[in-house]
C-alpha positions in Angstrom: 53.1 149.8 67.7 54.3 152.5 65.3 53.5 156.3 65.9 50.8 157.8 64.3 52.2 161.1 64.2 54.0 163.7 66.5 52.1 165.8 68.5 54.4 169.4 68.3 54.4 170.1 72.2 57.0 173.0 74.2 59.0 170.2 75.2 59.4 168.4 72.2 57.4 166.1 69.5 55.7 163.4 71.3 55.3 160.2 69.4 51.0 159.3 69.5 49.9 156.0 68.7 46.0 155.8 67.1 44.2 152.3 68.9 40.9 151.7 66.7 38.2 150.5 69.1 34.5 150.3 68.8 33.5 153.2 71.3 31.4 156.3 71.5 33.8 158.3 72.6 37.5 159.8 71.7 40.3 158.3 74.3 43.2 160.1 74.9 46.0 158.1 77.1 49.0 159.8 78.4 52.1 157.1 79.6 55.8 157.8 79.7 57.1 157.3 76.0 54.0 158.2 73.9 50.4 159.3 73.5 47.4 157.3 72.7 45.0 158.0 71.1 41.9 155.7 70.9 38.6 156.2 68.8 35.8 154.2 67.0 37.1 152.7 63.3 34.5 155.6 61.6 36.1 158.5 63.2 37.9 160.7 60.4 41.8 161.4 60.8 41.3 165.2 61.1 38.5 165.1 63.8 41.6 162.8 65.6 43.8 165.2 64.8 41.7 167.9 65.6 41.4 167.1 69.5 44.8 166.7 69.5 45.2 170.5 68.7 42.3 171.5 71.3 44.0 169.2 74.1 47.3 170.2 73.8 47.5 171.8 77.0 46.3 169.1 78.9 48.7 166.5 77.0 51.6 168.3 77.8 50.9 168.8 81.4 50.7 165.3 81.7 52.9 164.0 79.7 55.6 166.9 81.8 54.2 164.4 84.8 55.2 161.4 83.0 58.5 162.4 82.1 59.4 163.7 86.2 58.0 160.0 87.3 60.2 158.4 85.1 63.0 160.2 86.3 62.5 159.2 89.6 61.9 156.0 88.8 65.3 155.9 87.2 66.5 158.2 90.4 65.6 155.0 92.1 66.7 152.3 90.6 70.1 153.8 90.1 70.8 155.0 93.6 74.4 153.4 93.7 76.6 153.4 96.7 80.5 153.8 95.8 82.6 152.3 99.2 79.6 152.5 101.2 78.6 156.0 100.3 75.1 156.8 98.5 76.1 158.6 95.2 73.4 160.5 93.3 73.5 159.6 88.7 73.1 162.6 86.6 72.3 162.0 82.9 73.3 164.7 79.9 72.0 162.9 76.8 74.8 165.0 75.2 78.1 163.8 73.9 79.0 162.0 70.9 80.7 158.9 73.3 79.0 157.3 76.1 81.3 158.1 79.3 80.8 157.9 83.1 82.4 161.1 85.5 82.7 161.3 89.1 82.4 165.0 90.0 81.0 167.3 92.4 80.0 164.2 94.6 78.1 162.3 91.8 78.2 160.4 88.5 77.1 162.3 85.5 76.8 159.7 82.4 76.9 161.5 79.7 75.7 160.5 76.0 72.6 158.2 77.1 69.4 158.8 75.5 66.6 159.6 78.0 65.0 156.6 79.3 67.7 153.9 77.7 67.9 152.4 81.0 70.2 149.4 79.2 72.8 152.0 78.0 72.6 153.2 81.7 73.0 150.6 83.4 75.6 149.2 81.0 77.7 152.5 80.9 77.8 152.4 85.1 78.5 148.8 85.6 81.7 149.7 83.1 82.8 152.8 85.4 82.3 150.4 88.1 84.4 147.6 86.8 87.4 150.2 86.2 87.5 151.7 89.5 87.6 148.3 90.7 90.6 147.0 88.9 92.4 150.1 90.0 90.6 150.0 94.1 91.0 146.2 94.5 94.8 145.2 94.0 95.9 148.0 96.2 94.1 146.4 99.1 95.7 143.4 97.9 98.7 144.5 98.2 98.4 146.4 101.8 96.8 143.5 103.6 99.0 140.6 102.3 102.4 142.7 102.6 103.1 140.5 105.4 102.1 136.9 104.4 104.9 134.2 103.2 102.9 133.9 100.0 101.9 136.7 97.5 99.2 136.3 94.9 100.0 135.4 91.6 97.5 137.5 90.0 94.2 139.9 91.0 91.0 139.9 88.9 87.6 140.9 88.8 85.0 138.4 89.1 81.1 139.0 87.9 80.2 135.7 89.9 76.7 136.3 90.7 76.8 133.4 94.0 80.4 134.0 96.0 82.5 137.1 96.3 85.7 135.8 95.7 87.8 133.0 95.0 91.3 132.2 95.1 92.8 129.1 92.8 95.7 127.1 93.8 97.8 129.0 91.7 97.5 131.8 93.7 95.0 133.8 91.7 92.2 135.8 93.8 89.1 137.3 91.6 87.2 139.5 93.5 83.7 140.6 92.7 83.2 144.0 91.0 80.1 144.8 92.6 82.1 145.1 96.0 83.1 148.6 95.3 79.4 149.5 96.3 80.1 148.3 100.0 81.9 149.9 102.5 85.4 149.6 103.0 85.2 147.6 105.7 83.4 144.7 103.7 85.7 144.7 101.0 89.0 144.3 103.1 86.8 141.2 104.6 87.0 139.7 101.0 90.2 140.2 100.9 91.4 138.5 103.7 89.4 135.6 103.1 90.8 134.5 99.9 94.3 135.9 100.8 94.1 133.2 103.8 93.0 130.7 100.8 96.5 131.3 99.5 97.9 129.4 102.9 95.1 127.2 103.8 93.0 126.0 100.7 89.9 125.0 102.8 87.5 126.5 105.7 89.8 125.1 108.6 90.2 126.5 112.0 93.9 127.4 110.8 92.2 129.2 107.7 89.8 131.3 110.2 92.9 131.9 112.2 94.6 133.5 109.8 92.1 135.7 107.9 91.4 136.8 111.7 95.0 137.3 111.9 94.3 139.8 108.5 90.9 141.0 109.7 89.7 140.6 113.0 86.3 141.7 112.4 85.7 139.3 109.7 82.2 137.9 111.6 80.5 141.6 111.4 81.9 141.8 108.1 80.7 138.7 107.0 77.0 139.1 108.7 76.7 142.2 107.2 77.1 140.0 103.5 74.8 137.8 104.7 71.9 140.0 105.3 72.9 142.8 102.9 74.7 142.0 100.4 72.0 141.4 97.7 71.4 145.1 97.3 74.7 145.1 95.4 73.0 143.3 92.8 70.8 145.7 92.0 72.9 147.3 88.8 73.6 144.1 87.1 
């Protein structure tokens, strides 16, 4: 529905949308990205206008309330974890370039429009993705320095039903998402498809040796099990 007009308020125009409805009385309805206003077809445009002006106040109190539950309901849904650690997401809407920085124990996205929760969630699944191409292939490295055969090739996988896989030619794709877990987790995932590159099935041999990589791989692998669907929660 296209704005009326903007209501002038200390913390910026507010878009209000005008909702013609056979009623006795003026409605005024405050949500988190506009203000309604709803009134009987006969009522003039400056009467409309003219509560606006007498209600101010009381708009922009709520409409203050509005904007704080929306950012904890963004506080919320963006509660990420980075290698098991809870990391809070700070948004500056300034910036010319949308761009993710961990500092000071957080990640500040900068150049996201308040309440564009796609650009959000699209700029931190991107940070995410890049600190995983750097994170994963040095644990690659470390836990198959001793095996007789290397892998070919390390990639990131955005599989949303297994967290790895290895091919036959040697290449292991690991999920992104796995950054969010602890360390422990992700080294689990590791083994397991770096066993895949000596035993190409689910064999006693190929438990053997990603217990040979990981001993703990059954708490590791429980711990997938029960809580590994919260790291689906950015994308």
């Amino acid at each position: 529905m296209p704005a009326w007009l903007e209501l002038p308020l200390p913390d910026g125009p507010v878009p209000v949308v005008l909702t013609r409805r056979r009623r006795q009385t003026i409605g005024l309805r405050v949500g988190s990205e506009r203000v309604e206003v709803i009134a009987h077809p006969q009522v003039p445009l400056s009467e409309l206008e003219a509560v606006l002006r007498r209600r101010s106040d009381w708009i922009a109190e709520h409409w203050r309330i509005q904007q704080q539950r929306k950012r904890e309901r963004l506080a919320e849904t963006y509660s990420l974890c980075l290698l098991g650690e809870p990391v809070p997401v700070r948004r500056r809407a300034e910036g010319r370039r949308v761009r993710v920085v961990h500092t000071d124990g957080a990640l500040e996205v900068q150049g996201v429009a308040e309440g564009d929760e796609a650009a959000l969630r699209t700029a931190l699944a991107a940070w995410m993705k890049r600190e995983a191409q750097l994170d994963f292939p040095r644990r690659v490295a470390r836990l198959g320095a001793g095996l007789l055969r290397s892998p070919s090739a390390c990639h990131l996988s955005a599989a949303r039903t297994r967290w790895g896989s290895c091919t036959a030619q040697g290449v292991i794709r690991l999920n992104w998402r796995l950054l969010q877990a602890p360390p422990a987790i992700i080294d689990y995932v590791v083994a397991h498809e770096l066993a895949h590159l000596m035993h190409m099935n689910h064999s006693a041999a190929f438990w053997a040796q990603v217990a040979a990589l990981y001993p703990d791989w059954r708490v590791a692998r429980q711990w997938l099990k029960t809580e590994g669907h919260r790291l689906f929660a950015l994308g």
